[in-house]
C-alpha positions as CSV (number, residue, x, y, z in Angstrom):
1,X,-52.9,109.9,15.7
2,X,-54.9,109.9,19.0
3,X,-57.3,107.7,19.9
4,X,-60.6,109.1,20.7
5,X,-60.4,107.9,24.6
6,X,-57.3,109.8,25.3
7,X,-58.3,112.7,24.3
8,X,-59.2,114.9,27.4
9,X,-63.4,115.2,26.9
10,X,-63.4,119.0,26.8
11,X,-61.2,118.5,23.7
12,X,-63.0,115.9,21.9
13,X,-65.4,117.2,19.0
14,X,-68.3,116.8,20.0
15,X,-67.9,118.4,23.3
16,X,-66.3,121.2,21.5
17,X,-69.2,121.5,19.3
18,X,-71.4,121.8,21.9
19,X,-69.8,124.8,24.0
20,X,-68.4,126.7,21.0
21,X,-70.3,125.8,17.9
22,X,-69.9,123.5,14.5
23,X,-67.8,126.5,13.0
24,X,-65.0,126.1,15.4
25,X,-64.4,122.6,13.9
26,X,-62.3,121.0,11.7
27,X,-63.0,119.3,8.4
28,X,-61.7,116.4,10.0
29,X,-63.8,116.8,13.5
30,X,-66.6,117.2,11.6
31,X,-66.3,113.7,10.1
32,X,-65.2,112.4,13.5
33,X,-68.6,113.0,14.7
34,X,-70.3,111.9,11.9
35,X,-68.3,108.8,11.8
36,X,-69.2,108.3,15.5
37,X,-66.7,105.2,16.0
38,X,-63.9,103.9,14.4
39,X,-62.9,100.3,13.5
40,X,-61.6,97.0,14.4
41,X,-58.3,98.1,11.8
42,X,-58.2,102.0,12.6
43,X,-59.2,105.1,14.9
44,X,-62.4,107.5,14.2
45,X,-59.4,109.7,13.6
46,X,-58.0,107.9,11.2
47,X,-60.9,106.9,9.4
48,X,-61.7,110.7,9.3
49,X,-58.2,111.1,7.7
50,X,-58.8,108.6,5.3
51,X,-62.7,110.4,4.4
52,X,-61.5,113.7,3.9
53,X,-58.3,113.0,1.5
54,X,-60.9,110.5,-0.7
55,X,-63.3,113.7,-0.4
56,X,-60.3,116.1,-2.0
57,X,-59.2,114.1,-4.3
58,X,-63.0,113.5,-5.5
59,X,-63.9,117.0,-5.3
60,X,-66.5,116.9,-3.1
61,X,-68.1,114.0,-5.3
62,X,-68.1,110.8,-3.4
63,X,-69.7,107.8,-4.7
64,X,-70.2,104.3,-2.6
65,X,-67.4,102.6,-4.8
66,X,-64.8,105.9,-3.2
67,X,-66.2,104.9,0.2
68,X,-66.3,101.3,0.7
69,X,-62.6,101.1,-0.6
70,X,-61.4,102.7,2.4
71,X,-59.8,100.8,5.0
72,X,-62.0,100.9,8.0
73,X,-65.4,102.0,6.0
74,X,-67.9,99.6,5.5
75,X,-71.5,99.7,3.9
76,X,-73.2,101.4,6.6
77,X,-70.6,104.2,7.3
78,X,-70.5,104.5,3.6
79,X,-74.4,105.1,3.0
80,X,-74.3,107.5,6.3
81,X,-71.8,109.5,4.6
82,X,-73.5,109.3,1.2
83,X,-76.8,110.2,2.9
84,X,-75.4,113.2,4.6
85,X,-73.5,114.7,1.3
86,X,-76.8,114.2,-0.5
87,X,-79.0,116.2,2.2
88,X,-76.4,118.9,2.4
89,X,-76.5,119.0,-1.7
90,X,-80.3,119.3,-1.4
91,X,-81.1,122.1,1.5
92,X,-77.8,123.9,2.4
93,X,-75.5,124.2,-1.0
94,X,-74.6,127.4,-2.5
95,X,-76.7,127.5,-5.5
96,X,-78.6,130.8,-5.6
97,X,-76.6,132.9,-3.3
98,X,-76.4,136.3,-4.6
99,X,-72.7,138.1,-4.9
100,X,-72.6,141.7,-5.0
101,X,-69.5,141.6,-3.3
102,X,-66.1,139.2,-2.6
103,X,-66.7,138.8,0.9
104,X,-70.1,137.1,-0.2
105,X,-68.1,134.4,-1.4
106,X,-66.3,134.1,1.4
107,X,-68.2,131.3,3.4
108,X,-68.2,129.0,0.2
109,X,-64.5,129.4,0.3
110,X,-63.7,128.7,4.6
111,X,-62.9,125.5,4.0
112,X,-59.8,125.3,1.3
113,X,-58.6,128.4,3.2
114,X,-57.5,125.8,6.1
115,X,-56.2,123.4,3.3
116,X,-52.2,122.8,4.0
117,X,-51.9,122.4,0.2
118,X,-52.7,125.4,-2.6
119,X,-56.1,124.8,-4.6
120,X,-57.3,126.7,-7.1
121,X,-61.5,127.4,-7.4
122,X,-63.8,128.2,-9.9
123,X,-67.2,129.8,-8.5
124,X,-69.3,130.3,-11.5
125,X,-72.8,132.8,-11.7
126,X,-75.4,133.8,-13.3
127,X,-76.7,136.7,-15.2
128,X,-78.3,137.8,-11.7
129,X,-74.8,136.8,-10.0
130,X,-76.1,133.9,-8.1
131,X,-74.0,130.6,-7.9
132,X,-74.1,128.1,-9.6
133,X,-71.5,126.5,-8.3
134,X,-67.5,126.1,-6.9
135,X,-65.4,123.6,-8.0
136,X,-61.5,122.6,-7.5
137,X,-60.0,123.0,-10.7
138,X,-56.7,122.0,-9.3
139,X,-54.8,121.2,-6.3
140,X,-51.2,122.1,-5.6
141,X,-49.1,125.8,-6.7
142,X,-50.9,127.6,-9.0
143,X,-49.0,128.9,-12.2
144,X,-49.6,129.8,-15.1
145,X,-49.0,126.4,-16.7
146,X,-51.2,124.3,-14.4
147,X,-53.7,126.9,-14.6
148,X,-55.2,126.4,-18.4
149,X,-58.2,128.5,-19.3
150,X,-59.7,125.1,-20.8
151,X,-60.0,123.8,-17.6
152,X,-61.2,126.8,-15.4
153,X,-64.3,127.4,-18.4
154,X,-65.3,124.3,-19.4
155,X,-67.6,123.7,-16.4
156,X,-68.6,127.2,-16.3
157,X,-69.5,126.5,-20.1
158,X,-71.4,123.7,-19.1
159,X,-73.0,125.8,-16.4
160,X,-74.2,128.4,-18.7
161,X,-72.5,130.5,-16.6
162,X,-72.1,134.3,-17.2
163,X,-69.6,135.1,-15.1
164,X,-66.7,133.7,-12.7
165,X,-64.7,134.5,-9.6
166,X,-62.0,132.8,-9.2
167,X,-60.3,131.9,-5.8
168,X,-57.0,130.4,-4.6
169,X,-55.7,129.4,-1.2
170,X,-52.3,130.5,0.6
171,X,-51.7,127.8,3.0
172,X,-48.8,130.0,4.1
173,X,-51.3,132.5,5.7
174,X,-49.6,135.4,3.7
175,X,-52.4,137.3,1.3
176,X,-49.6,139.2,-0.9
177,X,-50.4,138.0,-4.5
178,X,-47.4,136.6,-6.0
179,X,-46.3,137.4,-9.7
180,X,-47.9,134.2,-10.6
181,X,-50.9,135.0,-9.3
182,X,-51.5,138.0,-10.8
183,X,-49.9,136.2,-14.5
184,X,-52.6,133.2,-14.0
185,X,-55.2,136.0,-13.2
186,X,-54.6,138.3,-16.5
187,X,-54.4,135.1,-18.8
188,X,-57.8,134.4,-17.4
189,X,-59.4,137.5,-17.4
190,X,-58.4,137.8,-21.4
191,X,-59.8,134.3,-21.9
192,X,-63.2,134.9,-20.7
193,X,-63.6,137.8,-22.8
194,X,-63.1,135.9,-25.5
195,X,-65.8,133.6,-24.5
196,X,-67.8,136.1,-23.0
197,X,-67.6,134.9,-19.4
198,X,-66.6,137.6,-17.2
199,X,-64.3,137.3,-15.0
200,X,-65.5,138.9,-11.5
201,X,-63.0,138.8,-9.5
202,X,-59.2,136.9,-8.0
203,X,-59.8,136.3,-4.3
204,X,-57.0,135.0,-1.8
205,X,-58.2,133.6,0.9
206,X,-56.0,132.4,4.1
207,X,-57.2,132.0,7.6
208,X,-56.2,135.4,8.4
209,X,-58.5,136.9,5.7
210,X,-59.1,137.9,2.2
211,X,-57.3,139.8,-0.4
212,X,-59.5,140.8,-3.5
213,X,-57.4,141.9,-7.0
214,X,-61.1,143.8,-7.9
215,X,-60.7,145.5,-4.5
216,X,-57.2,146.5,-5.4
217,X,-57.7,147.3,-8.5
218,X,-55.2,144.7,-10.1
219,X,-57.9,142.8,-12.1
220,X,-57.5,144.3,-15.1
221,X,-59.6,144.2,-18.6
């Protein structure tokens, strides 16, 4: 991986941030600039590496203990990171925005549709359809096997949710649902009507766009 220095300046994050805007940014640029510097044992870059696969694997839920055991991460890059997640958790997180249609969930969903590797989301609602929240339920091809209802309602149960959409990426950049998908979606649409937690909606998301089975009528009842 690059070091910071020999990257040519217009290419460097933060110079990129500043002529075309945060949203043209990586996960991984994003953390570069938080990050600032790297260490005496690794890059920025790989330190950045090494923040967002700890961030995956926690779903989003870091704790010091996740931080400080990272090669390269000591106390006060920890806390800034901790600090940061904390504010974003507080002023700019999802709870309350109001679907009325797939493409509002959309922006929560941007970043897993850049993931190389599949992952499988739970966005659960209330009875006003505003989020509560999205959550990972799991990472890697989803099938109906992997994909147990137990694990895609128990937070939504714990959320009082009323309601789910469910979401899944295609790191391939193709949107055609596969057989699975549409299997995995069914057993879960049948599930929550058992428990009386609709689901909303199956949305693919990719870089190249969206593909919603409510849109296409292939949710089912």
């Amino acid at each position: 991986m690059k070091n910071i220095k020999s990257i040519t300046k217009n290419d460097r994050p933060r110079e990129r941030l500043a002529v075309s805007g945060p949203s043209t940014l990586k996960d991984e640029e994003l953390l570069v600039i938080l990050l600032g510097s790297g260490s005496k044992s690794a890059g920025v870059h790989v330190l950045a590496s090494r923040v967002l696969a700890t961030l995956n694997e926690r779903n989003g839920n870091l704790e010091l203990s996740d931080l400080t055991r990272i090669e390269g991460i000591g106390s006060a890059k920890a806390t800034m990171l901790l600090a940061a997640q904390e504010f974003f958790r507080r002023r700019i997180r999802p709870r309350g925005i109001k679907v009325t249609a797939p493409a509002d969930v959309i922006p929560l969903l941007a970043h897993w549709a850049r993931q190389p590797q599949e992952h499988f989301i739970a966005v659960t609602l209330n009875g006003a359809n505003e989020v509560l929240h999205n959550r990972v339920i799991t990472i890697g091809i989803a099938n109906a096997s992997q994909i147990h209802p137990r694990e895609v309602f128990v937070d939504a149960i714990k959320d009082r949710a009323c309601s789910v959409i469910l979401a899944h990426n295609h790191p391939s950049g193709d949107l055609t649902p596969s057989e699975a998908d549409k299997e995995v979606t069914q057993r879960l649409v049948q599930a929550g009507a058992v428990l009386g937690i609709k689901v909303l909606d199956h949305v693919i998301v990719s870089e190249r766009g969206h593909f919603s089975f409510k849109e296409r009528g292939l949710l089912g009842s």
